[in-house]
VEXMIGU-748007 format. One record per residue: x, y, z of N, C-alpha, C in turn; residue in three letters. Coordinates in nm, 2 decimals, padded with zeros to 4 digits. Example, Ala and Ser with C-alpha at 12.3 -4.5 7.8 and 13.67 -1.06 7.14 Angstrom:
2
[[01.32, -00.57, 00.78], [01.23, -00.45, 00.78], [01.32, -00.33, 00.78], 'ALA']
[[01.28, -00.22, 00.71], [01.37, -00.11, 00.71], [01.29, 00.00, 00.79], 'SER']
//
This chain:
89
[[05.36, -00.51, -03.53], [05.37, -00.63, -03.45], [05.47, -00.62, -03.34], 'UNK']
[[05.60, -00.54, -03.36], [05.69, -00.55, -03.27], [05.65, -00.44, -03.12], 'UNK']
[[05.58, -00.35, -03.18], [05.50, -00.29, -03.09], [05.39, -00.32, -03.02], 'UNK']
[[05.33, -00.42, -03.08], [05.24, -00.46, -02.93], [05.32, -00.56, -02.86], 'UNK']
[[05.40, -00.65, -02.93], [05.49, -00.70, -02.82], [05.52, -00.63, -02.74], 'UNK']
[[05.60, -00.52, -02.75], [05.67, -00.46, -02.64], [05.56, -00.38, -02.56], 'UNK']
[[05.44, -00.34, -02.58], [05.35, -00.28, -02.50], [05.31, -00.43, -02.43], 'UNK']
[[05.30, -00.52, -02.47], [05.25, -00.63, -02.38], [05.34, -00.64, -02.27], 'UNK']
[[05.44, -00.66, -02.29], [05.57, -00.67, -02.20], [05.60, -00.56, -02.10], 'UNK']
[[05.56, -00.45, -02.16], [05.58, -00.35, -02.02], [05.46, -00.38, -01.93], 'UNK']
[[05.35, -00.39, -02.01], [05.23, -00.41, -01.94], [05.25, -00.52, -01.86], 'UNK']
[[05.30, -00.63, -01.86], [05.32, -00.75, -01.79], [05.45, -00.72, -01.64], 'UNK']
[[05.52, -00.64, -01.70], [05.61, -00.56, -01.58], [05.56, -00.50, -01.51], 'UNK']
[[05.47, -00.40, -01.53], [05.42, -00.30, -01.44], [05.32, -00.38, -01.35], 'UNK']
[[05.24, -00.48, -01.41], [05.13, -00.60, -01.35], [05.22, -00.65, -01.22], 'UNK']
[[05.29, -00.71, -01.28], [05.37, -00.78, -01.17], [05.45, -00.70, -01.11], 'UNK']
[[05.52, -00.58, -01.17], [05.55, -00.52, -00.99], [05.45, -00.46, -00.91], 'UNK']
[[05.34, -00.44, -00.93], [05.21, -00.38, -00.83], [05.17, -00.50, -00.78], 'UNK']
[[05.19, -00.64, -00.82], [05.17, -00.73, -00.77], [05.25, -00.77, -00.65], 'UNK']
[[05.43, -00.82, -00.69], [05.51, -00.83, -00.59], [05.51, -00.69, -00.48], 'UNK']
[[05.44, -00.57, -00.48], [05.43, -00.47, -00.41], [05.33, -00.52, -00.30], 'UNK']
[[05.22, -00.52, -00.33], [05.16, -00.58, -00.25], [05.11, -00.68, -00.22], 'UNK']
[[05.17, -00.79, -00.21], [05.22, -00.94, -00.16], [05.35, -00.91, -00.08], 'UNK']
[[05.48, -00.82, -00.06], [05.57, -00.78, 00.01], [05.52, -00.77, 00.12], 'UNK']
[[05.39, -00.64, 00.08], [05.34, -00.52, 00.23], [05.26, -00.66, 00.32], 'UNK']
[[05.19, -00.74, 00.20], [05.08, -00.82, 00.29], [05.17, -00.93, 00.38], 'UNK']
[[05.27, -00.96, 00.32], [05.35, -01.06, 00.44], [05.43, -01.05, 00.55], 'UNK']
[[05.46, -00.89, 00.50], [05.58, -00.87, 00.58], [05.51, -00.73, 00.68], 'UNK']
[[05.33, -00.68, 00.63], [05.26, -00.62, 00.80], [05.29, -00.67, 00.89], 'UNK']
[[05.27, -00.56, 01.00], [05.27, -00.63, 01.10], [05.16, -00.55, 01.20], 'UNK']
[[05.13, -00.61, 01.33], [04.99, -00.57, 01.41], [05.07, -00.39, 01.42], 'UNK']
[[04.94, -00.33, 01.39], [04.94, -00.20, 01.43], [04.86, -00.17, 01.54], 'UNK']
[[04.82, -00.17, 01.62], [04.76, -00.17, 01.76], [04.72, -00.27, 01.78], 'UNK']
[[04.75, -00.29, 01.94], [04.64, -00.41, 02.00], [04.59, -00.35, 02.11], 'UNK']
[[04.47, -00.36, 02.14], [04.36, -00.32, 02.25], [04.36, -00.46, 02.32], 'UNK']
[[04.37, -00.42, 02.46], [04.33, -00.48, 02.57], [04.26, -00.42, 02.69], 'UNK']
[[04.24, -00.53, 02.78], [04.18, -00.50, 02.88], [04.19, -00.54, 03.02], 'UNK']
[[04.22, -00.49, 03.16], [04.23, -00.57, 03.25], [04.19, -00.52, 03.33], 'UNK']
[[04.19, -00.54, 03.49], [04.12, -00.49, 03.59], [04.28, -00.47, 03.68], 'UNK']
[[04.26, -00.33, 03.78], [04.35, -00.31, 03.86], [04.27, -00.25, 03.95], 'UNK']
[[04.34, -00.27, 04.10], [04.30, -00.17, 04.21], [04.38, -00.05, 04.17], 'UNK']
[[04.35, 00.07, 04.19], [04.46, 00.17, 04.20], [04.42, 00.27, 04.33], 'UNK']
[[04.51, 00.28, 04.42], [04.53, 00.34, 04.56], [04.57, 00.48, 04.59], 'UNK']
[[04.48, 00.60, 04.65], [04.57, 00.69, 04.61], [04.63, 00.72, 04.77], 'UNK']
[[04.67, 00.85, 04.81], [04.78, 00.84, 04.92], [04.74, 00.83, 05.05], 'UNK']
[[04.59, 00.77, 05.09], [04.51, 00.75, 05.24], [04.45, 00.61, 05.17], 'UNK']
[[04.51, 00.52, 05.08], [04.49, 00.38, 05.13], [04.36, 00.33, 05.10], 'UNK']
[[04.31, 00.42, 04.99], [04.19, 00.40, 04.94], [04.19, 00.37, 04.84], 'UNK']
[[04.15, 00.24, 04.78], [04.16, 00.19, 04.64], [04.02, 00.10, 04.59], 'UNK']
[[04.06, 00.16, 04.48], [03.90, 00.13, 04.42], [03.95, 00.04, 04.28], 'UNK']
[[03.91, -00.10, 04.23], [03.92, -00.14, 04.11], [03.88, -00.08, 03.98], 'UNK']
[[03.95, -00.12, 03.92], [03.88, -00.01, 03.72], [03.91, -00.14, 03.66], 'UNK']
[[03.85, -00.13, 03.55], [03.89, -00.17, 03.42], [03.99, -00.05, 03.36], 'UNK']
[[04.03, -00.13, 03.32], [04.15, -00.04, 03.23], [04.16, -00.12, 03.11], 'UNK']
[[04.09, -00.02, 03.02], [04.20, -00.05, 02.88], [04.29, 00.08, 02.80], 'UNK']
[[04.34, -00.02, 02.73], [04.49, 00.00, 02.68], [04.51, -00.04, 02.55], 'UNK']
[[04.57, 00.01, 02.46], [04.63, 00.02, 02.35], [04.78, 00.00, 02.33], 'UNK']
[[04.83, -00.11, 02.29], [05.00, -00.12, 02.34], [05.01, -00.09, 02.52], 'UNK']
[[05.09, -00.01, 02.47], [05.11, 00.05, 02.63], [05.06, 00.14, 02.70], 'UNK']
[[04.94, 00.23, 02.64], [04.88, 00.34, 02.67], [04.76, 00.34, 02.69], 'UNK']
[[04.74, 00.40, 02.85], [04.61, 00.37, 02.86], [04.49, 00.45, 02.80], 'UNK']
[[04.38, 00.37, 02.75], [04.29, 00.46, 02.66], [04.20, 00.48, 02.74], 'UNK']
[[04.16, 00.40, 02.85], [04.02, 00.47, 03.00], [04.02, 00.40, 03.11], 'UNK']
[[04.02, 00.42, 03.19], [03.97, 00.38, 03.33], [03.85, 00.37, 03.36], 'UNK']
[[03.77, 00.30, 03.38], [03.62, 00.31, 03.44], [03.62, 00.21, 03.55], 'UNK']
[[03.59, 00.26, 03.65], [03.57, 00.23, 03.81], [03.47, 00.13, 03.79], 'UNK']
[[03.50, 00.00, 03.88], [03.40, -00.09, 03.89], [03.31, -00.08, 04.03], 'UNK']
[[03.15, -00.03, 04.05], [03.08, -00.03, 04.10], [03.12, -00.12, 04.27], 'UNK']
[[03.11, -00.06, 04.35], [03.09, -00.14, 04.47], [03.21, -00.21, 04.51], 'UNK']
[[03.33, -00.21, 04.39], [03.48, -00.26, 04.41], [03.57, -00.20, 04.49], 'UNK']
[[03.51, -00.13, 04.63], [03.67, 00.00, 04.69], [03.70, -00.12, 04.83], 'UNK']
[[03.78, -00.05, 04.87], [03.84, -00.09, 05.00], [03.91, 00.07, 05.06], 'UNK']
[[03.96, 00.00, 05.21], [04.02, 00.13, 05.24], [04.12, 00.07, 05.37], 'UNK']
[[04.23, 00.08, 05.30], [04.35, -00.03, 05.38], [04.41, 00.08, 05.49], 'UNK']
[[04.49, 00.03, 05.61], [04.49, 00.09, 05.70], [04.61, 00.21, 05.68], 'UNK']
[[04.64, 00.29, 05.77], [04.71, 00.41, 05.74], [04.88, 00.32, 05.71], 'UNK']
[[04.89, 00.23, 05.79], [05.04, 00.20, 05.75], [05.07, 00.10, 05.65], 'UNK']
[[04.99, 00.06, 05.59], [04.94, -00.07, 05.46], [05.06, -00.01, 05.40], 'UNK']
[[05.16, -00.09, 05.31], [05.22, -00.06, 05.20], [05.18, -00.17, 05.08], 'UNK']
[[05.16, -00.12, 04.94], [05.13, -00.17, 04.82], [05.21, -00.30, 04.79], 'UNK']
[[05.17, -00.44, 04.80], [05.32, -00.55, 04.77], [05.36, -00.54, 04.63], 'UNK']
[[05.23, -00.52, 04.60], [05.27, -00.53, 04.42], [05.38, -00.50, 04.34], 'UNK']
[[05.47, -00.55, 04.23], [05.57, -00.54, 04.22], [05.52, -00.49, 04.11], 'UNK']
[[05.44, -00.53, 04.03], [05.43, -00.44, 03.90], [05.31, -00.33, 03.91], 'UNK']
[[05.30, -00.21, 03.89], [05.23, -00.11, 03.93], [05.20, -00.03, 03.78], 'UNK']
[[05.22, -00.11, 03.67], [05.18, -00.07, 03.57], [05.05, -00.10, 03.51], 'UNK']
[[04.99, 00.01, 03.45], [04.86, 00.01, 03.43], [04.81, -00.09, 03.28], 'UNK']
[[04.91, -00.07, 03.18], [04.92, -00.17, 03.08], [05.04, -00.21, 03.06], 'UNK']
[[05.07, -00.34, 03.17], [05.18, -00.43, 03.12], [05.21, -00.47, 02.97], 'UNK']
//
């Protein structure tokens, strides 16, 4: 008798710390990647810029794909106003 008591009892310990284990992990995850998306012109050094999509993962960009029919071609002395020149803010 005194032995299934105490096999119940460990059994009820081990239950519940695999429990409080994961109930810890599940509240206290946090986002492991976030994917985004945005559009930018990007310009190269004759003032020709063409829009993309750009997506991004965090901070990294994961592809550029050029939007059809989206270029321009700004004059030789054009300078860039844009203050942020980051591909994923």
């Amino acid at each position: 008798m005194k032995i299934k008591a105490i096999l119940i009892i460990i059994a009820l310990i081990v239950i519940l710390s695999i429990l409080v284990y994961f109930i810890r992990n599940a509240l206290t995850g946090s986002v492991v990647s976030q994917i985004s998306t945005n559009t930018k012109a990007i310009c190269n050094e004759s003032n020709f810029c063409q829009d993309y999509i750009i997506t991004c993962e965090n901070k990294t960009v994961l592809k550029t794909t050029p939007i059809t029919g989206a270029v321009t071609q700004k004059s030789e002395d054009w300078e860039d106003p844009r203050q942020n020149k980051e591909l994923c803010p």
